[in-house]
C-alpha positions, 0 to 999 in steps of 0.5 A: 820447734827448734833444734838442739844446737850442739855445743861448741866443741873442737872439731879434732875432737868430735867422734864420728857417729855411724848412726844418728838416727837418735838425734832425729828429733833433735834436727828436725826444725819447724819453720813458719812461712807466710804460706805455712809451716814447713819441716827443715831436716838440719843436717847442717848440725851434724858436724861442725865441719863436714856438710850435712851430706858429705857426712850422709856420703860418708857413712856407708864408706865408713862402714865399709871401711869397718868391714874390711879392716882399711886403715886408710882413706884416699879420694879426690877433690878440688883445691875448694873441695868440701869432701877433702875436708869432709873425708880428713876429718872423719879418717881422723875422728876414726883412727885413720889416714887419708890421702887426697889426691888434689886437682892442679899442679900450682901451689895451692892454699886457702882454708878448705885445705888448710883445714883438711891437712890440719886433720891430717889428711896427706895431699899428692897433687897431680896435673888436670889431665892426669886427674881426669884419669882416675887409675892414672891418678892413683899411679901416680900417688904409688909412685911418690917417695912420700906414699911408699910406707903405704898398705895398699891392701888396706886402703878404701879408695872413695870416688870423688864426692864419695858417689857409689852405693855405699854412698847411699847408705846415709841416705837410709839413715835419714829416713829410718830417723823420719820413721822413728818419729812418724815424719813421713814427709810428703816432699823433699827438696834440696840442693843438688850437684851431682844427683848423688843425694836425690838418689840415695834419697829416692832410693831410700823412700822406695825401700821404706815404702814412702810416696814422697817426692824428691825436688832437687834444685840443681846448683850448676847447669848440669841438669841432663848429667844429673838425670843420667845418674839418676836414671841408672839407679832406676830412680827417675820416676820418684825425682823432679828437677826444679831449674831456674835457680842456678844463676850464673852456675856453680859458686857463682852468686848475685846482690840478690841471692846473697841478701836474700840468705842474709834475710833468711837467716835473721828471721829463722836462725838458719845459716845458709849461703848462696852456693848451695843452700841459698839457691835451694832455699830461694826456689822453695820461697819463690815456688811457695809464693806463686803456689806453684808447691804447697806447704803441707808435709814439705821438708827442706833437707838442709845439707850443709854447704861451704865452709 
């Protein structure tokens, strides 16, 4: 089964859709491996630019956003950060201004923030130090002569990567859309940075009452921080940890990942590159292939990746 694949459409002029719990059908995807047929979740479709779950992290803050009457959206990131683009291009699909305060004081250009400012997105750069400390780096943007026309009482501040409850919400989006088609997988696994969506994900399977199993494949050495996290949410018991398949660490990748993503995609027409998806899509191969995870009511959640 192969999913509807969205027209080709500028991206300026894609709205933002809360609730994609409609198209669940159309980004599930059934793939046949040599152990058997899995299920992909492609998220990877739900916006020509924003990563599948930079979009699921966003959707409870866009609410929130709705709720309370804020006009305008500030957040922190990266000069390659995924969310800077992601939290530009949803501020302007929904009438908003967004301000990203940008790690790093050396003039910085390359696609991620090109793409980011071309949504409108204002970038108030700040030195390391001073963006290890969030309130100081908000200080900071307050200070600037470029900010001082801006309502702060109606501005929705997002932590980095858009962590935090209503990071969550999305999550329950996604297996409220399994539901409505009788999916009730009986594993998940996906790329994990930070935990944020194994939690929201573990969180979500718990209030609907699912016994599925969340496989997060770290894509960087972080693994005891990413356990942390998901301890606080009480979550711990309902995730486990594949490691193994971050290789050199973050963004770094070898001959070998690249051709497999290469391969990968040619066989089963989805795209998949080897800083996020690449390494979760390896682990799930490589463990399919030594029996070590059994095919049957697998789900591979697509979750997007670079740009």
């Amino acid at each position: 089964m192969r999913p509807e694949i969205p027209p080709k459409s500028d991206p300026a002029r894609v709205p933002w859709d809360p609730l994609p719990a409609h198209r669940a059908g159309s980004l599930l995807q059934s793939i046949d491996l040599p152990q058997g047929t899995i299920t992909v979740q492609r998220d990877d479709l739900l916006h020509p630019l924003i990563s599948g779950n930079k979009w699921r992290k966003l959707a409870g803050w866009l609410r929130s956003a709705d709720i309370h009457n804020q006009s305008t959206l500030l957040t922190y990131g990266g000069a390659f950060s995924n969310h800077l683009v992601a939290t530009a291009c949803a501020a302007q699909a929904t009438g908003r201004r967004s301000i990203g305060i940008l790690r790093g004081e050396e003039p910085m250009d390359n696609p991620h923030l090109r793409i980011a400012r071309d949504h409108g997105m204002e970038m108030c750069q700040v030195s390391r130090a001073i963006y290890r400390d969030k309130a100081a780096a908000l200080d900071e943007v307050r200070r600037r002569p470029a900010f001082e026309n801006v309502d702060w009482s109606r501005v929705l501040i997002i932590p980095e990567g858009g962590c935090g409850p209503e990071g969550f919400v999305g999550f329950h989006d996604l297996v409220a859309s399994w539901q409505k088609v009788g999916l009730q997988p009986a594993a998940v696994l996906h790329a994990s940075a930070t935990a944020t969506t194994a939690t929201g994900l573990a969180l979500a399977l718990e209030e609907a009452g699912f016994p599925t199993i969340v496989l997060a494949v770290p894509v960087l050495h972080n693994k005891s921080a990413q356990q942390e996290f998901a301890a606080a949410h009480g979550v711990t018991g309902r995730i486990r940890w594949i490691t193994g398949y971050e290789g050199a660490g973050y963004a770094k990748s070898t001959p070998a990942l690249q051709e497999f993503c290469q391969d990968f995609t040619a066989r089963h027409g989805i795209p998949c590159e080897p800083v996020y998806s690449g390494k979760a899509l390896h682990a799930l191969t490589h463990l399919l292939e030594t029996g070590a995870l059994s095919p049957e009511g697998l789900v591979f959640l697509h979750t997007g990746g670079v740009l």
